[in-house]
C-alpha distance (Angstrom), angle and dihedral (degrees) to the residues before:
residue distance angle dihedral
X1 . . .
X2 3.67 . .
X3 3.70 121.9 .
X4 3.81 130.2 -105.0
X5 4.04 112.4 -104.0
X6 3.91 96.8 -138.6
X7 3.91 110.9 -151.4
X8 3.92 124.3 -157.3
X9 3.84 105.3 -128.9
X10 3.43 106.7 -172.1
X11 3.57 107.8 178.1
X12 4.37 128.3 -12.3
X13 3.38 100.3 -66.1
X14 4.06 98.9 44.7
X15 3.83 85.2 53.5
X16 3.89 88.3 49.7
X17 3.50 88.8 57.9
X18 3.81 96.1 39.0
X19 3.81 91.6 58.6
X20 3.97 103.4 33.3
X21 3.84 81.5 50.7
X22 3.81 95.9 54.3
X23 3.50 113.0 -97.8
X24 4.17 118.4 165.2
X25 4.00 86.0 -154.6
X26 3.58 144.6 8.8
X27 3.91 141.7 -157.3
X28 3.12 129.2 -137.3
X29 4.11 142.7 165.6
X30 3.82 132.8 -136.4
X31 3.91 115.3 -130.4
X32 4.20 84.6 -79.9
X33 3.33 150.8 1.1
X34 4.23 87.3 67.8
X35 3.59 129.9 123.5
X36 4.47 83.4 -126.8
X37 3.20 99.9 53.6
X38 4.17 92.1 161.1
X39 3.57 92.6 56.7
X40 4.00 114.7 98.9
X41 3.82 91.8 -105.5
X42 4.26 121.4 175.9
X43 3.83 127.4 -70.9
X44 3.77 105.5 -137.9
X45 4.21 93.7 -98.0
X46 4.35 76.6 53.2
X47 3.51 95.2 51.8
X48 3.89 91.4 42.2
X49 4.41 88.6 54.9
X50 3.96 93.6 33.8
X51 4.13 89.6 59.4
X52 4.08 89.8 38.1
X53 3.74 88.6 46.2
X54 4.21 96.9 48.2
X55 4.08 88.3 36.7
X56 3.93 82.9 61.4
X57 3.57 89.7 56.3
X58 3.56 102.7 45.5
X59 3.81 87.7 -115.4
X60 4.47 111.3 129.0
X61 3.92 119.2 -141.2
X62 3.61 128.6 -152.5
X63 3.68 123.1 -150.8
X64 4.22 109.4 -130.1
X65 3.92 101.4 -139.0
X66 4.01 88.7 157.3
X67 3.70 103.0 140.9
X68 4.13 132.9 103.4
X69 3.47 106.7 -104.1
X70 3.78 130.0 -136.7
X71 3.75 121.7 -132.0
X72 4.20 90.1 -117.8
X73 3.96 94.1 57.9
X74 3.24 96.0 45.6
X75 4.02 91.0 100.2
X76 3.47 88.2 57.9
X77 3.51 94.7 52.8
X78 3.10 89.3 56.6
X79 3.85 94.8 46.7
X80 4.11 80.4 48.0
X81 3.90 88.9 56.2
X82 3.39 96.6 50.1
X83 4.28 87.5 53.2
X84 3.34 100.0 47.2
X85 3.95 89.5 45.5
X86 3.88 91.5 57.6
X87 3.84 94.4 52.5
X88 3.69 97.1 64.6
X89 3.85 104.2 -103.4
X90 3.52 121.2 178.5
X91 4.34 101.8 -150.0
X92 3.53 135.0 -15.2
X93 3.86 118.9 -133.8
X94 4.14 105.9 -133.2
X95 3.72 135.4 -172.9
X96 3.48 106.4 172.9
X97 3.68 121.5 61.5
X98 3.99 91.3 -135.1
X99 3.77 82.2 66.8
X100 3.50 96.9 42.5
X101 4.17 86.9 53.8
X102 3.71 93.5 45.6
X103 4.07 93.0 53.7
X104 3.93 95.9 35.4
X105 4.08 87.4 60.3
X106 3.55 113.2 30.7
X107 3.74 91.0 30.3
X108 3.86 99.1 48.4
X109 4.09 94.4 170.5
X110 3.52 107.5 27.2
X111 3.95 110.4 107.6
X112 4.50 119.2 -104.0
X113 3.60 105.5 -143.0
X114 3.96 113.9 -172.6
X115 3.79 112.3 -132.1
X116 3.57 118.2 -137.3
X117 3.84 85.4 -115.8
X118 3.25 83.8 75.5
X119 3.93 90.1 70.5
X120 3.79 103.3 -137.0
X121 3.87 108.0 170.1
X122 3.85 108.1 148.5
X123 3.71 137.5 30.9
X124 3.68 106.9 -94.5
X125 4.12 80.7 61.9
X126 3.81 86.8 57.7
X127 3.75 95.5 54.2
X128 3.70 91.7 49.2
X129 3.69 85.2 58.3
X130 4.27 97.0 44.9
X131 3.86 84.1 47.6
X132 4.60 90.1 49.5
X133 4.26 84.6 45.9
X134 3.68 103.6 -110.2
X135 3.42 116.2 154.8
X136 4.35 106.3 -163.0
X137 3.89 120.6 21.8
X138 3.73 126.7 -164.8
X139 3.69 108.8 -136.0
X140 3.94 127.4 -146.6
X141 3.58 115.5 -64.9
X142 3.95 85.6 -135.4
X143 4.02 94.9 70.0
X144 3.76 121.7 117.8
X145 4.36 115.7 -121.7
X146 4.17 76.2 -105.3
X147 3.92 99.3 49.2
X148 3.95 87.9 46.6
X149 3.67 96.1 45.9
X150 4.39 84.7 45.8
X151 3.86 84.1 56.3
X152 3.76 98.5 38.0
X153 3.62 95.2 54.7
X154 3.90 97.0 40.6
X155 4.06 96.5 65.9
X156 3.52 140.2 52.2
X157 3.90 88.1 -138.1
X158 3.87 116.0 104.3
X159 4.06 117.1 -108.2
X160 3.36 126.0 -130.8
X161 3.72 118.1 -175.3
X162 4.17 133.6 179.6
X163 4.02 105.6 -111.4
X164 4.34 92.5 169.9
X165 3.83 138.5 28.3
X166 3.73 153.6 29.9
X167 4.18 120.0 -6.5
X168 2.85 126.8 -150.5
X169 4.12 113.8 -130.5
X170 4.10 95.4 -137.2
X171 3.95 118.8 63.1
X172 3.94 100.8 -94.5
X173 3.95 111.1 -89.4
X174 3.09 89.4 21.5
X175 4.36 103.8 86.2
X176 3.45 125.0 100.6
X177 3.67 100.5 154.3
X178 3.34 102.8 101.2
X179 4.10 87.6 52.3
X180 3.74 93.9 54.9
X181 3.27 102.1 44.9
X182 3.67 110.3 31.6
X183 3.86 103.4 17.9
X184 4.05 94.7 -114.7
X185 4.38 115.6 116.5
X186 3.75 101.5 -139.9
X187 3.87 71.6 -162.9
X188 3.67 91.1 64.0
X189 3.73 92.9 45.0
X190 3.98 99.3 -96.6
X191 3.49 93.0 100.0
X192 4.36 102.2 165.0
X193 4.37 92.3 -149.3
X194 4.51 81.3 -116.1
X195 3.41 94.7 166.2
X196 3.80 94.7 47.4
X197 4.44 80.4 65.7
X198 4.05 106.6 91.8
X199 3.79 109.9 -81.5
X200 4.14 110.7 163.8
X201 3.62 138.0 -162.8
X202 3.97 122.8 -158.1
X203 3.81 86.9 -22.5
X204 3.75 100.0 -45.4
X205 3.48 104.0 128.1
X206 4.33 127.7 -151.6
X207 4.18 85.2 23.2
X208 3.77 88.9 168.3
X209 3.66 104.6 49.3
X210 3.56 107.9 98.7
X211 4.30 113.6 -158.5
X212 4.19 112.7 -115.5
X213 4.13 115.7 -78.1
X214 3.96 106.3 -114.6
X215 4.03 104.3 173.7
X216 3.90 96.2 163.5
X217 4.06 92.6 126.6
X218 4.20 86.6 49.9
X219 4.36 94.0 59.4
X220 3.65 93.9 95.2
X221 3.67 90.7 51.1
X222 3.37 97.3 40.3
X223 4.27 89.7 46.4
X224 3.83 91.8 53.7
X225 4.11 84.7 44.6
X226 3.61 86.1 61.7
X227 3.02 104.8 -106.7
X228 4.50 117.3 161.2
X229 3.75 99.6 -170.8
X230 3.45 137.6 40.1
X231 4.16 110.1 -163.0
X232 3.29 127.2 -161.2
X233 4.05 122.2 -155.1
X234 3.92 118.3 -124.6
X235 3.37 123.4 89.6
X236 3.88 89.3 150.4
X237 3.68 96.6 46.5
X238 4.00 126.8 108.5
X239 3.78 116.3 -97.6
X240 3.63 92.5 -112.4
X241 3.98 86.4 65.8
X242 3.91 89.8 45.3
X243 3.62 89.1 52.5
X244 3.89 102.0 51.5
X245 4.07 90.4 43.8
X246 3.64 89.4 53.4
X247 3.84 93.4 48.4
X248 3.79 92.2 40.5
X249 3.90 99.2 50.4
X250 4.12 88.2 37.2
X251 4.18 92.1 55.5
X252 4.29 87.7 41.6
X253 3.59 86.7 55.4
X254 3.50 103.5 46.2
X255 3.64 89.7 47.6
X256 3.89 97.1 -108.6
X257 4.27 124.6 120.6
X258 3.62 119.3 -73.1
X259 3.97 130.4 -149.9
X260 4.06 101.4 -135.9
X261 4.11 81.6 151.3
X262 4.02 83.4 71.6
X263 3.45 92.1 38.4
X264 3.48 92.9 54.6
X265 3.73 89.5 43.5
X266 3.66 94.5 51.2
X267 3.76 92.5 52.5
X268 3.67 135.5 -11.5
X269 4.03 149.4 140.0
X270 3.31 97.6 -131.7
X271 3.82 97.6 -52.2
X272 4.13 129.2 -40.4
X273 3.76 133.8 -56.6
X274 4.02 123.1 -148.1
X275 4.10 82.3 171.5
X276 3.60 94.4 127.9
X277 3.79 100.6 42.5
X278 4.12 92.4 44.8
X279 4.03 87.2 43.6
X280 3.94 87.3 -121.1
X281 3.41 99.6 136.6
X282 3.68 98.1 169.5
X283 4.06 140.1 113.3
X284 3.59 89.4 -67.2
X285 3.51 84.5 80.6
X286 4.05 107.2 62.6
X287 3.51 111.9 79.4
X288 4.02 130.9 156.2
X289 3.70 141.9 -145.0
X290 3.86 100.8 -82.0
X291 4.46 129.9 -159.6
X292 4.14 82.4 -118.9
X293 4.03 86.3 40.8
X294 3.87 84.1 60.7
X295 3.83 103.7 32.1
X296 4.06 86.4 48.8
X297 3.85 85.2 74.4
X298 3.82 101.6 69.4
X299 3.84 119.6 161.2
X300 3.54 94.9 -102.8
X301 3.83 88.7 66.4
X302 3.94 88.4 49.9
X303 3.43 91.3 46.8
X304 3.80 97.0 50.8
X305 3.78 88.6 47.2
X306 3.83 91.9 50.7
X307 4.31 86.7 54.9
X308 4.34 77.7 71.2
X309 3.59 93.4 65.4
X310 3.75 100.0 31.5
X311 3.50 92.7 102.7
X312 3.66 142.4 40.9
X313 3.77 110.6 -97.6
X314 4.26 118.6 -134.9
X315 3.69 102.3 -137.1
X316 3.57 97.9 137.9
X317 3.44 110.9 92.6
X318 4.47 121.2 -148.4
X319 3.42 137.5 -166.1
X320 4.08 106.4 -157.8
X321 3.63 125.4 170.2
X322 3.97 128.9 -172.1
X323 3.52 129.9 -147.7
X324 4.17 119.4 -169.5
X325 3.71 123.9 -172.3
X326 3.24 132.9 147.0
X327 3.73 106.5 -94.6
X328 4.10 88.3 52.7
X329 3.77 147.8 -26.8
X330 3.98 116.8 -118.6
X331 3.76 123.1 -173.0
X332 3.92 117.6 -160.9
X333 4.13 115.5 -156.2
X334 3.91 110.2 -174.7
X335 3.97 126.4 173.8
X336 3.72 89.6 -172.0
X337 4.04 92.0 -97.3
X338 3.60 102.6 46.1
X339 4.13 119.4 36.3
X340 3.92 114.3 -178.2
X341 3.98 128.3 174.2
X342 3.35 137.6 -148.7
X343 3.63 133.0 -146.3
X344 3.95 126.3 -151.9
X345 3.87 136.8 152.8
X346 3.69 126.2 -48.3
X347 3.96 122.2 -95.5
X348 3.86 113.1 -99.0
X349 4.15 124.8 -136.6
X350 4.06 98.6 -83.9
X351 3.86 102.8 -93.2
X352 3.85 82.7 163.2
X353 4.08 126.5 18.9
X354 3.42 116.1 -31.4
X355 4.06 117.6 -107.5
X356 3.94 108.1 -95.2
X357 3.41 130.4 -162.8
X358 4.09 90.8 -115.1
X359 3.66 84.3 49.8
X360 3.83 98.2 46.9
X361 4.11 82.8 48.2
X362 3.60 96.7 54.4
X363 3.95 90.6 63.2
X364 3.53 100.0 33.3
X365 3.73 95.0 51.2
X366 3.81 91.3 54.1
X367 3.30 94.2 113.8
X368 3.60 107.0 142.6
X369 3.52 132.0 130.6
X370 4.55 85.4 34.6
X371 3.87 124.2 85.2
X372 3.52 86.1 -107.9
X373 4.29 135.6 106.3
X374 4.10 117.2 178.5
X375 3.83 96.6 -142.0
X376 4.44 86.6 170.7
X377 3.65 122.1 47.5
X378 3.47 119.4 176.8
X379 4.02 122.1 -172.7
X380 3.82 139.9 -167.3
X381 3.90 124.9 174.7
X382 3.79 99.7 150.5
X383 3.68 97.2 175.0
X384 3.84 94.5 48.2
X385 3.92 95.3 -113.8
X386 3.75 129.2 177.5
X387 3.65 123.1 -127.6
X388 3.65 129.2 179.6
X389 4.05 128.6 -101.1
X390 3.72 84.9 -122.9
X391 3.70 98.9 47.6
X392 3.92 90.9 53.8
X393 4.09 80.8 54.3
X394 3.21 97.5 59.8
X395 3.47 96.9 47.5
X396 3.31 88.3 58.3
X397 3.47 101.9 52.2
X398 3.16 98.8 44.7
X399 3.82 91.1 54.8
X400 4.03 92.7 46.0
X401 4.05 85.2 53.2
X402 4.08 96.3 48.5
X403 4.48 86.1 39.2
X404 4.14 81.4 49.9
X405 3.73 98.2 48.0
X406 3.82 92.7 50.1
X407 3.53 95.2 44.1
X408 3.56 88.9 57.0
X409 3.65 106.5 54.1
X410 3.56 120.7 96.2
X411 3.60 128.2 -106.1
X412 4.36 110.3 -99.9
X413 3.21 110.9 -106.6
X414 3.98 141.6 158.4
X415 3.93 126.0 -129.8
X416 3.88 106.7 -138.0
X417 3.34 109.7 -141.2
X418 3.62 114.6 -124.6
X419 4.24 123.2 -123.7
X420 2.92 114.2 -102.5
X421 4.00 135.9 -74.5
X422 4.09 118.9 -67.8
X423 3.29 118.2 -89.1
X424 4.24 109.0 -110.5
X425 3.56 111.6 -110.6
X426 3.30 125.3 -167.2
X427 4.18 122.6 -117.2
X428 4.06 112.1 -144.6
X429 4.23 112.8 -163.3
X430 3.85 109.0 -120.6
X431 3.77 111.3 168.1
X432 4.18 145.7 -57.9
X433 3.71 131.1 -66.2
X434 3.36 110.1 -148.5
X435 3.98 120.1 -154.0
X436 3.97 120.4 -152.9
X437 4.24 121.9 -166.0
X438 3.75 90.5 -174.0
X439 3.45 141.2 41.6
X440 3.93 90.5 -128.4
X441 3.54 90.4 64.3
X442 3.98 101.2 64.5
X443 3.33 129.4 117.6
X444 3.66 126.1 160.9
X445 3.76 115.3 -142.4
X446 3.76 147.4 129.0
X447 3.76 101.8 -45.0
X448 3.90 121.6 107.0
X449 4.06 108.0 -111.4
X450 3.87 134.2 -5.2
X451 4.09 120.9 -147.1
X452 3.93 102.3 -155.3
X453 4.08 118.0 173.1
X454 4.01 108.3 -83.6
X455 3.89 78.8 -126.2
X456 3.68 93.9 60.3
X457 3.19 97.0 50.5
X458 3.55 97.6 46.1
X459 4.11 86.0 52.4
X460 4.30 87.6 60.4
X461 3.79 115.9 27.4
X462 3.52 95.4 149.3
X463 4.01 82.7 62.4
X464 3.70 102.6 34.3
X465 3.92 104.7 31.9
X466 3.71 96.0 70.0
X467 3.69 88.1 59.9
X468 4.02 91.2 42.6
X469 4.42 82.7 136.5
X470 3.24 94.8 59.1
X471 3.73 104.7 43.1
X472 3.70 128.0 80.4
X473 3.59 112.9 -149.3
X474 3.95 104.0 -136.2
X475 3.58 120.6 -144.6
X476 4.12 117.6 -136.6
X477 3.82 102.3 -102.9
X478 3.96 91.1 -125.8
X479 3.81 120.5 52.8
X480 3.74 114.3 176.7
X481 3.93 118.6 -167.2
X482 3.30 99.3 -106.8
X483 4.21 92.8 55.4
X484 3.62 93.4 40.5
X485 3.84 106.0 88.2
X486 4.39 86.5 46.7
X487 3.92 83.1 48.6
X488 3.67 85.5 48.5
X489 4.28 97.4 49.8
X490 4.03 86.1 41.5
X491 4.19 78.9 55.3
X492 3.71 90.7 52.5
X493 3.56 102.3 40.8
X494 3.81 89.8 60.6
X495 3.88 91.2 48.3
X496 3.32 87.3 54.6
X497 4.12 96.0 55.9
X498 3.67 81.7 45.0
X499 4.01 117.5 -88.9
X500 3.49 115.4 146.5
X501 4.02 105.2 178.5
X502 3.55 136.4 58.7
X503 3.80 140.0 167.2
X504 3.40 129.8 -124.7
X505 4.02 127.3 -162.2
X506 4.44 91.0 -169.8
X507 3.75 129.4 42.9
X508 3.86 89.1 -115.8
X509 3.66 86.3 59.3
X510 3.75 97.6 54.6
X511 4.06 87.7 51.2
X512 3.78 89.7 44.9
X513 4.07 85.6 55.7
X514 4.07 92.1 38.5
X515 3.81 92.5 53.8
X516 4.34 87.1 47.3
X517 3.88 84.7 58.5
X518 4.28 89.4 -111.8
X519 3.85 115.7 137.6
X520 3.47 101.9 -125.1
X521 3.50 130.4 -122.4
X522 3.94 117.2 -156.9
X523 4.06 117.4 -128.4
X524 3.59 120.9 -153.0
X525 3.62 99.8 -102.4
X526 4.30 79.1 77.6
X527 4.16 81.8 80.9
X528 3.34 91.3 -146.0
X529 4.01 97.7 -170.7
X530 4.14 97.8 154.5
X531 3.71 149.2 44.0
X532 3.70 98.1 -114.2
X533 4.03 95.2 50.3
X534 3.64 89.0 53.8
X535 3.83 89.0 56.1
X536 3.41 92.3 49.4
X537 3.25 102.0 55.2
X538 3.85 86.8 38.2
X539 4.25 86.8 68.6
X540 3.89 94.8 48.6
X541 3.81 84.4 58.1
X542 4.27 108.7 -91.0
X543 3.81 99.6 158.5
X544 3.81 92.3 -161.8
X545 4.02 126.2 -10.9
X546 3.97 128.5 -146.0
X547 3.73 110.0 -127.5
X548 4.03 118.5 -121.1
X549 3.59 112.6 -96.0
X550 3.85 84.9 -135.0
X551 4.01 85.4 71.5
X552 4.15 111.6 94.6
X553 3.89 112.9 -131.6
X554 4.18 82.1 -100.3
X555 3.70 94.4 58.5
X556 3.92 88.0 50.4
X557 3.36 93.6 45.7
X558 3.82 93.7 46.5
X559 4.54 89.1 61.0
X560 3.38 117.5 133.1
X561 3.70 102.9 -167.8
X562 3.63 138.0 107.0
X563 3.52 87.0 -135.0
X564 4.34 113.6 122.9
X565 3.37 97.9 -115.7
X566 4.27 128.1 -156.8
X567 3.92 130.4 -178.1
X568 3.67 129.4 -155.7
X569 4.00 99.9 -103.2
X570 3.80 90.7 -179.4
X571 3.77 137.9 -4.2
X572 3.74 141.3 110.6
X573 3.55 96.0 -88.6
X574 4.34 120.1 -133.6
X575 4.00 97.5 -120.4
X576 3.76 89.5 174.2
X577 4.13 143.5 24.0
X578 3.69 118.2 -156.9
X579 4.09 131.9 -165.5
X580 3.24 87.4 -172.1
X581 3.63 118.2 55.6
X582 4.31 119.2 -135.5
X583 3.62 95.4 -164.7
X584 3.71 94.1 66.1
X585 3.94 125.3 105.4
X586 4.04 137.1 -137.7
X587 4.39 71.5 -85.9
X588 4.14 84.4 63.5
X589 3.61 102.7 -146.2
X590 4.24 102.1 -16.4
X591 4.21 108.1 127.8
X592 3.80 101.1 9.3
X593 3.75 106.2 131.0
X594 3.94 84.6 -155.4
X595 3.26 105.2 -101.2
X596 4.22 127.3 80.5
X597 3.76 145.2 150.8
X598 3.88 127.6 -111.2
X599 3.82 99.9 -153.8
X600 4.17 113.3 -146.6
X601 3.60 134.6 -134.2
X602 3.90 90.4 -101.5
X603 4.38 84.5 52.5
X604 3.97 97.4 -108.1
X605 3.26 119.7 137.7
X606 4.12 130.1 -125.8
X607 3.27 125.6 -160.1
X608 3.50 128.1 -122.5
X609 3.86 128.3 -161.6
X610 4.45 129.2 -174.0
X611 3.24 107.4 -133.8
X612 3.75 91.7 -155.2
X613 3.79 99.2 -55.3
X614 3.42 85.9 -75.6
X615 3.97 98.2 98.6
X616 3.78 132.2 -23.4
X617 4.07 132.9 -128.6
X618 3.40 137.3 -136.5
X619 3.88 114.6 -147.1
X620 4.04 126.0 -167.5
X621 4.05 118.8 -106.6
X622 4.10 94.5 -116.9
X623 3.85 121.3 26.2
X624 3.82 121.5 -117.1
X625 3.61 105.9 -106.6
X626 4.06 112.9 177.1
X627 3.58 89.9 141.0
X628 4.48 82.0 129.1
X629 3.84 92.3 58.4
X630 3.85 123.7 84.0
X631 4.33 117.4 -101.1
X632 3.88 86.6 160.9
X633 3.97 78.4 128.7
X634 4.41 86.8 70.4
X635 3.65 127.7 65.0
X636 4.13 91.2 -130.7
X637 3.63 141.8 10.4
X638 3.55 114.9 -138.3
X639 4.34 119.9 -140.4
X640 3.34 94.4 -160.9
X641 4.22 110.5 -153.9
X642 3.92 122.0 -157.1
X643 4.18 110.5 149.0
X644 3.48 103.2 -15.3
X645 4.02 118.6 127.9
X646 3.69 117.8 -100.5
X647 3.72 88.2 -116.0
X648 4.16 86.8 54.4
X649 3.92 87.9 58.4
X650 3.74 91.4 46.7
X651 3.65 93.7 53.4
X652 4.09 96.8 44.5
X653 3.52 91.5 45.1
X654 4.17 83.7 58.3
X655 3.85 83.3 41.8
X656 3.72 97.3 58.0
X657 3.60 96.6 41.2
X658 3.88 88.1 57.4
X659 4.05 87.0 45.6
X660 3.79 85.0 -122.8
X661 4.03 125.0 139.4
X662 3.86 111.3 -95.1
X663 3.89 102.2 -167.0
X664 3.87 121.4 50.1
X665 3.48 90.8 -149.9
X666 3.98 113.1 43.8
X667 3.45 146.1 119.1
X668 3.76 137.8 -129.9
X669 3.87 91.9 -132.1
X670 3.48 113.9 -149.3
X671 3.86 100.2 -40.7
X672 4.25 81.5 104.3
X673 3.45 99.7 33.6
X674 4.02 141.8 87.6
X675 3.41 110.4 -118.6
X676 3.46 123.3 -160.0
């Protein structure tokens, strides 16, 4: 079976385009809750006609509702639910598991499709996801053809994967540059494009700005993967753009030429990447916005494009038959759900020709200008009557009009009404975490619990394993398919010498340490933002979660949950996750040490560490140091360790404990900020 070619339709006239062009599916967003909010997006009267008018045309629509949620909007996510339910919807693209709750009960058969934001990238992700009722997931845009086709084939769940359009430079999820340093959550759908701004390394300029996906040539091998859908990025690109995607990936799939020269033309970044896909994650993958990127897309291309969507496109396909007798003519239209009949005058002794079954088919078949091609016409006029040209039209149009209507209409369904709100509960401050990257950094002392790199721990047990209940093995933040069974045997190993907890940044992480037999502890790339997530994750096992750093102290304070709860009180905080790496060289990764510096437009410098060549982090210029201001409303504060000197983690630990600044130079993050 061929796969769906998923369009972005980010406002009418992108979905126009979409559909006329030949999309199977489109996505769309509400006027919030969606990871664009600057595109034009639907008002709820344009939601209700978008879904009526792609339900007419056989195409399905899936609502984008792939944002983190804060506690305070979640009534009007649920009011949002119960909208996008009524207009007929096929599946609802989620990131946060508050959403995912809200649709999987008071939306009982409406489709859960996991965004990629949700950062699913190995197989214990994908059985989090079977066992939390979604039905498609959307993995990381970072997988190989071979990791995809390794997920694909190891779930029951459909796949949806990106085949053209923008990337983003950090591992999905995973960005929180835009939030630090302009005050706009790309994981609330305000994302500012930071790392498209000039950052350099040894020279090489733009060293974040990764060039457009374009996959077309990898559909085949994707298809026979098993892949379902095939997405395309751009839900705040022009039609035009929207139309020639659609067209290219539709031909590529079907086996027929493709233009990618007028793709490129229409809009590029300096050409197309297949990086990820091929596993060439090199230099040939940055690329910028260039003057003959923008003078390429001339209004003659645009107005070419716009001749694909001109028109109204018949992809529905009929069967009609006509029956004249005397007493009446009846025409029957039937698209093999709904069959509807029209009823007209009676035929008339044949003063003039006789109506024929080529002549009845002439009419009947006029179908242009509708959605709708008769491909089976079946004819009776026993008594060799005559009936008008016009007659035969109005038949017809009549028919199309009743076939329309019921097409239209919205599937019945009922809104369950959820229980009702959590229950407060109150949060009672018991003591620090402490977080070491290195084994040169340990110390044991009086603080509660330690989470120390599985790795490290592995590299010293004679140190570490007679303090196995105090240490939290942590999980890397990135676990690709083809590391995840060694991940899982370095998991074991240490539950045999006696560990029993381990942290987890990703929800395929926490399963990975559930199905070990660790009680898991939840890091902060979980984003935990709202009451309900915490709960969730709470039932598949979390034994305490670390709030996102994108939540203000009022949003923390404002948790309902009887989850334990801990916040980063000081740390160099990971703003960004990269597969592939912008500190290496023509040489790829040959005589890095590991760690470099991405130098801004302003000249500050970021660090960046290799986290075993297996992904890269971002870290902020100054750490976040509010280890002076009052969390008595979490169970732990977290001092979160990366290169500092094991005498620097001695002295902030004695910092914290005397609720005194560590760091000269720091910032509170966004625990006293709006965030957009």
């Amino acid at each position: 079976m061929k796969p769906e070619i998923l369009a972005p339709a980010g406002g009418k006239e992108q979905l126009l385009a979409a559909v006329r062009s030949g999309a199977d599916a489109v996505y769309l967003g509400a006027s919030a809750f969606n990871a664009r909010r600057n595109a034009d997006n639907f008002s709820d009267d344009e939601l209700y006609e978008a879904a009526a008018y792609c339900r007419e045309r056989g195409v399905k629509v899936y609502a984008a509702v792939n944002i983190l949620i804060g506690d305070t909007e979640l009534p009007a996510l649920r009011s949002l639910a119960k909208r996008l339910y009524e207009t007929g919807i096929d599946g609802v693209i989620i990131q946060d598991l508050a959403a995912a709750k809200i649709f999987r009960d008071c939306c009982p058969d409406l489709a859960l499709h996991a965004s990629t934001q949700m950062t699913i990238h190995n197989r214990a992700g994908l059985r989090a996801l079977e066992e939390l009722g979604f039905s498609r997931f959307v993995p990381a845009r970072e997988l190989t053809g071979d990791e995809i086709r390794h997920l694909a084939q190891s779930t029951e769940m459909e796949t949806e994967v990106f085949i053209h359009g923008a990337l983003c430079m950090s591992v999905s999820g995973c960005c929180y540059l835009s939030a630090m340093l302009g005050g706009r959550s790309g994981n609330r759908g305000l994302c500012a494009q930071a790392c498209r701004l000039n950052f350099t390394h040894d020279g090489r300029e733009y060293a974040l700005s990764l060039k457009d996906l374009s996959a077309l040539r990898h559909i085949a091998a994707l298809t026979e993967a098993g892949v379902d859908s095939l997405k395309i990025e751009g839900r705040m690109k022009r039609p035009e753009y929207v139309a020639a995607a659609v067209t290219a990936c539709k031909n590529a799939r079907d086996g027929l030429p493709y233009d990618e020269e007028t793709l490129r033309r229409v809009f590029s970044r300096s050409g197309f990447t297949d990086g990820y896909l091929t596993g060439r994650r090199d230099l040939s993958m940055f690329g910028v916005r260039t003057k003959e990127d923008v003078t390429a897309a001339t209004e003659s291309v645009f107005a070419s494009l716009r001749e694909l969507y001109r028109k109204e496109r018949p992809a529905v396909s009929l069967s009609a038959s006509l029956t004249v007798t005397p007493e009446e003519s009846t025409l029957s239209l039937s698209d093999g759900v709904h069959t509807v009949k029209s009823r007209g005058e009676g035929g008339q002794s044949p003063r003039q020709m006789p109506l024929t079954k080529e002549g009845a088919a002439r009419q009947i078949e006029k179908t242009g200008g509708t959605p709708y091609v008769i491909d089976r016409f079946d004819f009776s006029n026993s008594d060799g009557l005559y009936l008008s040209a016009s007659a035969c039209n109005r038949l017809r149009r009549d028919a199309l009009e009743q076939l329309s209507y019921l097409r239209r209409q919205p599937p019945e369904r009922v809104f369950m009404e959820m229980e009702e709100p959590l229950v407060a509960q109150s949060h009672t401050f018991r003591g620090y975490y402490l977080r070491f990257s290195a084994a040169e950094q340990f110390f044991d002392g009086d603080y509660e619990k330690a989470f120390v790199p599985l790795d490290v721990l592995l590299t010293e047990p004679e140190r570490f394993r007679p303090l196995s209940d105090k240490l939290i093995a942590e999980c890397p933040a990135l676990v690709f398919p083809l590391s995840e069974e060694t991940v899982r045997q370095k998991l074991l190993r240490l539950r045999e010498w006696g560990f029993t907890m381990g942290s987890c940044e990703n929800i395929g992480q926490l399963m990975l340490l559930r199905e070990c037999g660790f009680v898991p502890f939840g890091g902060m790339g979980l984003n935990l933002l709202n009451s309900q997530a915490a709960e969730e994750y709470r039932a598949l096992g979390l034994a305490e979660g670390t709030v996102s750093f994108e939540a203000d102290v009022q949003k923390i304070r404002r948790l309902q949950t009887a989850l334990p709860l801990t916040a980063v009180g000081y740390g160099y905080l990971p703003l960004m996750k990269y597969r592939v790496c912008p500190l290496q060289t023509a040489n790829g990764c040959a005589g890095c040490g590991g760690r470099g510096e991405l130098i801004d437009r302003k000249g500050v410098a970021f660090t960046v560490a290799c986290e075993k060549r297996q992904f890269s982090v971002l870290y902020n210029i100054v750490p976040l140091d509010v280890l002076d201001r009052d969390f008595s409303f979490v169970e732990h504060i977290l001092l979160y360790f990366t290169g500092e000197s094991a005498d620097d983690c001695r002295r902030i630990y004695a910092s914290a404990k005397k609720r005194q600044t560590a760091a000269a130079v720091h910032t509170t993050g966004l625990y006293y900020r709006d965030l957009l």
